[in-house]
N, C-alpha and C positions, 0 to 999 in steps of 0.2 A: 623593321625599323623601330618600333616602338618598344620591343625590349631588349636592345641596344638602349634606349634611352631608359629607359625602367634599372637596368641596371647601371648604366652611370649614376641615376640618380641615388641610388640604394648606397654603393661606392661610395659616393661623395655625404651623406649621412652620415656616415659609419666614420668616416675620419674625421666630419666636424664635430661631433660625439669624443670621440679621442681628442682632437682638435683644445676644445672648449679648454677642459685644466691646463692644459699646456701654454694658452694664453693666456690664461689669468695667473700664468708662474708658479703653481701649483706642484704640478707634478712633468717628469718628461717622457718624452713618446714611448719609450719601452714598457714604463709604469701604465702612464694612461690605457696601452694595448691589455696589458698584462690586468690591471683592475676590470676593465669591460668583457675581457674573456672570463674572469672568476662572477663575474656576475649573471654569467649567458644563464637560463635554466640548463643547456642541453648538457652544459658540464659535471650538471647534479647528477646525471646517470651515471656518469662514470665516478662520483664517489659513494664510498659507506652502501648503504642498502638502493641507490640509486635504480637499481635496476629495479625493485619492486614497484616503483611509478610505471617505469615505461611497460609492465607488465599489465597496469590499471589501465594504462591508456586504451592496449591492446582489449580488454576486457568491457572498456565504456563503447569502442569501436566495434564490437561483437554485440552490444547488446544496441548500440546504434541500429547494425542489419536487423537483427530481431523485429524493431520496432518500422522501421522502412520497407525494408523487402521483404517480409515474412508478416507483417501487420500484427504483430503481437501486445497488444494492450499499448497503440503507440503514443495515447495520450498523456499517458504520463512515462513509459518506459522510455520515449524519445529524454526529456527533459531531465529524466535522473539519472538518464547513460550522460549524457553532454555535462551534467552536473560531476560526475566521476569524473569527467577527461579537466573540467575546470581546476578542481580540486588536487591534483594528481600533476598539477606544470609545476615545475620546481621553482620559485620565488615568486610565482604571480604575487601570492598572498591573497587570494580572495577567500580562504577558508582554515581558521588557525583552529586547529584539531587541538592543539594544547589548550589551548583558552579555556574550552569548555570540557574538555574531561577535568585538565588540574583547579581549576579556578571555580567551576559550577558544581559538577559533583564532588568537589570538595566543600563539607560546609562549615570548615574552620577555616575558609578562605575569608580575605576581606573583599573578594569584589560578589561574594554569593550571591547570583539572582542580580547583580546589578547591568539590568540592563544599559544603563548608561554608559556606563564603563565600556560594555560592548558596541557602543555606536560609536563610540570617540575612538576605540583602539580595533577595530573587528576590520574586516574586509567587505565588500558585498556583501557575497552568501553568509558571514557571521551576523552580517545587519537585518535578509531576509528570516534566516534561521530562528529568529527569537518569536516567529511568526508557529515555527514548529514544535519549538521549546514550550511556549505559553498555549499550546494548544489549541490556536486558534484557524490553522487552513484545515487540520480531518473537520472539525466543524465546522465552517461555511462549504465545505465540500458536500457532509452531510444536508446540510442547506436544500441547495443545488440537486441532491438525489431524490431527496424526498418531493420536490417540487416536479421532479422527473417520473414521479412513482405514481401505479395506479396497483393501491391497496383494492382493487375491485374483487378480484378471485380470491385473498383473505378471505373478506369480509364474506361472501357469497360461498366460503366453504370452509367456517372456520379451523375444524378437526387438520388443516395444513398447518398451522401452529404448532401441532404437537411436530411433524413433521421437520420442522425448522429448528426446533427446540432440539428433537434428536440429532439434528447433526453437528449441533455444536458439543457432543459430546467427546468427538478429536481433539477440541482445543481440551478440556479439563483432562483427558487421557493422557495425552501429553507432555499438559501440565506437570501430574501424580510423576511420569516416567522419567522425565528430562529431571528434576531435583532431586532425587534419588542419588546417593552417596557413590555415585561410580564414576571410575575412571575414564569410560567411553564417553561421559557428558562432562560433570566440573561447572555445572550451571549453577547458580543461585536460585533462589527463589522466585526473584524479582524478572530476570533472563530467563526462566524456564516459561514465566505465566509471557513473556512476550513472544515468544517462541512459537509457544501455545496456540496463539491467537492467529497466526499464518494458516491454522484450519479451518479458520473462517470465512476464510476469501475471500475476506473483506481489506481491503488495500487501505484506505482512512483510516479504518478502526485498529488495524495491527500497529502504523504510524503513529495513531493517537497515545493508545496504552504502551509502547512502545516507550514513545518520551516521555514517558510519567516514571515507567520502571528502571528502564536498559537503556539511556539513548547511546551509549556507548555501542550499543548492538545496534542498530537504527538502519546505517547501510545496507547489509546483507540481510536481514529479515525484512526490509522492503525490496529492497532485489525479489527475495524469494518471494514474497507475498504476490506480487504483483505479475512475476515469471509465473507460477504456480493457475494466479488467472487467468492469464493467458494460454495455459495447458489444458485446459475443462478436456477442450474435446478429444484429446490425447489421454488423460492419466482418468476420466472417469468410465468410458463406454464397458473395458473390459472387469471391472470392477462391479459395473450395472447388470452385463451378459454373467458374470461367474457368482452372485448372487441369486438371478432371476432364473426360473424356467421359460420355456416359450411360450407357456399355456398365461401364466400370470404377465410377459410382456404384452400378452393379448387382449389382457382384459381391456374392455372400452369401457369409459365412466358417461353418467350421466352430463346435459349441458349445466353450465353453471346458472342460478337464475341472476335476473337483471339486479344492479345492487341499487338504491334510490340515493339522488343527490344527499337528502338528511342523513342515511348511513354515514355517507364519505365525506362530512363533515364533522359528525359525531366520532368518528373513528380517529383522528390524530388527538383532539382534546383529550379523549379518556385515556391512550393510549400513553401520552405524556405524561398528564394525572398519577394514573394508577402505578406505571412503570419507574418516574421516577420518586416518588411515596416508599415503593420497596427497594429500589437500588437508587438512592439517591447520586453515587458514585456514575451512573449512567442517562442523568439526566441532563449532562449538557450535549452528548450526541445523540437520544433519542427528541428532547427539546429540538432542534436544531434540524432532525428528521420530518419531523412532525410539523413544524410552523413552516418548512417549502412547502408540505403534501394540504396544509390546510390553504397557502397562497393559492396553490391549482386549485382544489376543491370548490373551494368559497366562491371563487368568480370575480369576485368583486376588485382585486389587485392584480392584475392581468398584467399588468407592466412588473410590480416586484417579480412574478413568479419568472417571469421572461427571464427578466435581470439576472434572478437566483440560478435559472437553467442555463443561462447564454454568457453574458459577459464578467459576471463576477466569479463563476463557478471558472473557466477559462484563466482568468487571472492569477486565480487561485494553484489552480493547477501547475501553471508555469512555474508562479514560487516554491510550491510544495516540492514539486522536482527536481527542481536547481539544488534546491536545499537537502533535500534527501540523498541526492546521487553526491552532493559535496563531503555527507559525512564517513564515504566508502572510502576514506582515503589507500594509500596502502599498508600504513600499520593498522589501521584496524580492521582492512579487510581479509590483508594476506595470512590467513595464519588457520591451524585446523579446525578452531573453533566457526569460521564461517564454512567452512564442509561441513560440519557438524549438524549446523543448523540448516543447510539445503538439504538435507539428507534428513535431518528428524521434521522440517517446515511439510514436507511432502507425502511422509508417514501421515501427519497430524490431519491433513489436506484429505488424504486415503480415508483413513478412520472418519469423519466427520460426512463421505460423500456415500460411504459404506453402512454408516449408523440410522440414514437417512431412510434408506432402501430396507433396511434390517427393521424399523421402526414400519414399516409401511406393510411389512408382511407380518409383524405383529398385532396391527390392526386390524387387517384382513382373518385374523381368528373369529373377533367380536363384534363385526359390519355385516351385517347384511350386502349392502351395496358396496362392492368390495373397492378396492384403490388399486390402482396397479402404483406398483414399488418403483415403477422406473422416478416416478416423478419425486419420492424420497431423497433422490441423488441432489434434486434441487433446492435441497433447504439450505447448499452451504450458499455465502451471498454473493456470487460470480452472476450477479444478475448484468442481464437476461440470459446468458451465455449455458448458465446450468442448465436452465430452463430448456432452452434449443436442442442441448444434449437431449433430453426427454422426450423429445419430442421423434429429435431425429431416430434415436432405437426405436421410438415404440413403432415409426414408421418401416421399420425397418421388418419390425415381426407382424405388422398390419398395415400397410400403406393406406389405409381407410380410418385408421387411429387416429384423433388428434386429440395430442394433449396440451399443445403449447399455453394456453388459459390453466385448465387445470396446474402445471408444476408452474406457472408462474404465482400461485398461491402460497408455496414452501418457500419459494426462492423470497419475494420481499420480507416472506417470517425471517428467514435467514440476516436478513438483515436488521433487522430488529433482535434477533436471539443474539448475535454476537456482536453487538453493543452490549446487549445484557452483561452476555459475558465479562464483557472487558470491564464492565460497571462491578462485576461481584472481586475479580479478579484485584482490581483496583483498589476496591475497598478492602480485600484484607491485608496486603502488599502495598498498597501509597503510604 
């Protein structure tokens, strides 16, 4: 019975809709049908490149399940699949893709950078967006992380620095290979160093430098950033096994010792300090890392750090998602150049979890106290998730092994090293 009634009432909408100009003399019922069916979205499919939406749709609905029934990184993969399917209805209007490629990265436009312009004429997502343009959610993300972060095994073992350090060397490999004058890429400089930075597995930081260089690439190299950290325990183990022998996944390291409250307070200041002093380019997300991890430490702001971890970082998230997944429209996602970049984001991803491991039995020449290499894997910044990988092989070749403490000392370097990154990358390229 009730939808018998749900449908009259639909019915009768639908003709007061048509209804309405027909009384005010306007226009008559064959026009009024005729202008409300050219306005439907669902008729945009069937003109011009129409079908490449309803391809998007299919694709935000795939990376939906991803996120739902596969638990793939769903805190933000949920929100930038749903952001795709927003972006991608034909006349919603909540995301004008022209606006900001022709109007922003053009800077012999007259509305350059005017954000105003974009609150009076934008849609939602063009009003959130400007949150991701100005760079401002990867930093209160980074917020959020650092306040989440326990720099303990750093500090209690520095020599994992170098560790973190080497795996960021996927992203600048990358970088050198993806600009290079060939017809398999066609990147710029600015697009290759963003590219790049998907070896970082760092999802904020690829987004961040991302909209500083390429946001016209923005969509698809956060797809893949994000897709990619979600993949740890898939695309790293045999990469770790065909490096490793059995004898060096065996090795057991010493305990880590205890780190003193004064360390883990002394640790973000100087960190900020010194880091951004030499990349000043990366002192607004190392800043920004650093004053969460000093909120936790300190004690003394037990409600900010909350806030930082819980409801602001949450909020953030939602926007940053919405907004990212809206710039995958289907012109600029459907086309060879986003294969391109799933395809070199995941080389870069390889190389960086590889260099890691390769960096750890290098060491192992000049240590006494050796390292097992598994924990190298975890310098890219997929924290804690790297980490776990580490954990899990070395379990695997020692079920008496535990290294989870140890490779969580690469892993938050990782996230410090590719801020750096994006900091050096940034400053020769902004």
């Amino acid at each position: 019975m009730q939808t018998k009634n749900f449908k009259r009432v639909l019915v009768f909408a639908l003709l007061l809709m048509c209804a309405l100009p027909m009384m005010a003399g306007e226009i008559s019922l064959g026009e009024s049908l005729q202008k409300f069916a050219s306005e439907m979205g669902v008729s945009a499919f069937f003109m011009g490149e129409g079908w490449k939406n309803f391809v998007m749709l299919g694709i935000g609905c795939f990376l939906l399940y991803l996120a739902i029934k596969k638990g793939y990184e769903p805190l933000l993969l949920l929100p930038i699949a749903f952001g795709m399917i927003l972006t991608n209805l034909p006349g919603a209007g909540l995301f004008d893709t022209d606006m900001w490629n022709n109007e922003f990265l053009n800077k012999t436009s007259e509305h350059y950078h005017d954000y105003g312009y974009i609150m009076a004429n934008g849609g939602l997502l063009d009003i959130l967006y400007i949150g991701v343009k100005a760079g401002v959610y990867p930093c209160l993300i980074f917020l959020g992380v650092g306040a989440m972060t326990d720099f303990g095994p750093l500090i209690a073992n520095p020599k994992s620095l170098l560790l973190g350090a080497a795996a960021q060397i996927g992203i600048f490999a990358t970088f050198l290979v993806t600009q290079m004058d060939l017809p398999i890429f066609g990147f710029t400089p600015a697009q290759a160093a963003s590219i790049g930075i998907i070896g970082g597995a760092d999802g904020p930081t690829a987004i961040f430098l991302t909209s500083k260089l390429a946001p016209e690439l923005l969509g698809p190299i956060a797809v893949a950033a994000y897709s990619y950290m979600a993949l740890v325990p898939v695309i790293q183990p045999p990469i770790m096994r065909w490096l490793t022998t059995d004898s060096e996944r065996k090795i057991r390291m010493k305990q880590l010792r205890v780190v003193s409250k004064k360390e883990k307070i002394l640790f973000p200041i100087v960190v900020a300090i010194i880091v951004s002093l030499i990349v000043p380019s990366a002192g607004t997300l190392i800043g920004c890392l650093m004053l969460g991890n000093l909120m936790k430490e300190s004690g003394v702001v037990e409600r900010l750090s909350k806030t930082a971890q819980n409801e602001l970082n949450n909020i953030v998230v939602i926007c940053l998602g919405l907004t990212v997944g809206a710039t995958a429209s289907a012109s600029s996602f459907m086309n060879l150049q986003t294969i391109g970049i799933l395809c070199v984001g995941i080389v870069a991803f390889g190389i960086g979890s590889a260099s890691g491991v390769i960096m750890a039995k290098i060491m192992n020449i000049f240590m006494k106290e050796k390292i097992n290499p598994l924990i190298g894997s975890a310098g890219v910044s997929a924290v804690p998730m790297a980490a776990r990988v580490s954990q899990m092989e070395g379990a695997k070749a020692d079920p008496r092994n535990f290294l989870l403490m140890h490779a969580m000392g690469p892993n938050v370097a990782g996230v410090i090293g590719s801020a750096v990154a994006a900091g050096i990358l940034l400053s020769f390229l902004g």
